[in-house]
C-alpha positions, -999 to +999 in steps of 0.1 A: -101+603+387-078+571+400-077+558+433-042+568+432-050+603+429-078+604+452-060+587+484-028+590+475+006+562+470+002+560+510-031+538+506-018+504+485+016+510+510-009+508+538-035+482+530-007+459+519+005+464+556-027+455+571-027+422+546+011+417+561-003+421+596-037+398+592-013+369+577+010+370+607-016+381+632+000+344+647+030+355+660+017+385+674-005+359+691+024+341+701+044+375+714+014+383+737+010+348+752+042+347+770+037+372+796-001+355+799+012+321+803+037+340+830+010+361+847-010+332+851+010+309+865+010+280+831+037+261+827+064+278+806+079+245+794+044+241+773+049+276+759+084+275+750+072+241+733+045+253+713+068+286+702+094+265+691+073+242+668+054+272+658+081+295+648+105+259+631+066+253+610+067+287+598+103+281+586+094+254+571+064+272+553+091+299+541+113+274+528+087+256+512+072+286+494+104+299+482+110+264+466+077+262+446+082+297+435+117+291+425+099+259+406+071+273+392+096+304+375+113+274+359+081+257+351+080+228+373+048+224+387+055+191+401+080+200+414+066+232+438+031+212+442+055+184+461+070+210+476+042+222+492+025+192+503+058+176+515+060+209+538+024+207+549+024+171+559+056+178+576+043+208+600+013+187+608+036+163+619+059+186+633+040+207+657+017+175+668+050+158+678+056+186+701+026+187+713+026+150+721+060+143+735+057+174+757+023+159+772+040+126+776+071+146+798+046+165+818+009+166+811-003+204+819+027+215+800+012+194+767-022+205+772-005+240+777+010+233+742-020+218+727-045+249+738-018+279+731-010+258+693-049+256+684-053+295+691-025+295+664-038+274+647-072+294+641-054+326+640-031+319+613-059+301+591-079+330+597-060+357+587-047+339+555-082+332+544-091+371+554-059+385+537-064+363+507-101+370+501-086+408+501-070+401+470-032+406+467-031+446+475-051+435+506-079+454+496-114+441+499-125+425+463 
């Protein structure tokens, strides 16, 4: 018998969902540290910092993804492989501005920033490697 017969349509639907939620396990990250930074009395200006830089990067990432995929249907592999690094180079540089020029205003805010983005950070790299090495269904290969 399949897979399919045995568990059922509902299981692909729902390990696809748990691959959703591992590659954006970030911004749940990000949802929960705001009432942590308020409970504990951090400074809100290096939250709202880092969850502005965060949230433009992943923008940025969208963009950049729906641009080499657009590329790569038309056969232009330079063209999404640019794409791509362009948009990688750029949220480096995009959330480590923040970072800095935040720190530079008002030093716990930046280091506020700094410690809240490298959770991200680790979070988002970890749950891409963890969905990915799922395979694309998010099932484990």
């Amino acid at each position: 018998m399949s897979t399919l017969a045995l568990e059922g349509a509902s299981a692909p639907r729902a390990a696809a969902r748990r691959g959703l939620a591992l590659r954006y396990a970030d911004l749940g990250l990000l949802a929960l540290a705001l009432p942590a930074f308020a409970l504990a009395g951090w400074p809100l200006l290096g939250y709202a910092v880092a969850a502005a830089a965060w949230l433009a990067q992943h923008a940025v990432r969208l963009a950049a993804d729906r641009r080499a995929t657009r590329a790569i249907g038309e056969g232009d592999r330079r063209t999404a492989l640019g794409a791509l690094a362009a948009a990688t180079l750029g949220r480096v540089w995009l959330v480590a501005l923040a970072i800095l020029l935040v720190g530079l205003s008002e030093r716990e805010a930046g280091l506020a920033a700094a410690v809240l983005t490298a959770a991200l950070v680790t979070l988002h790299l970890g749950g891409r490697f963890v969905a990915r090495a799922r395979g694309p269904g998010g099932e484990a290969r």
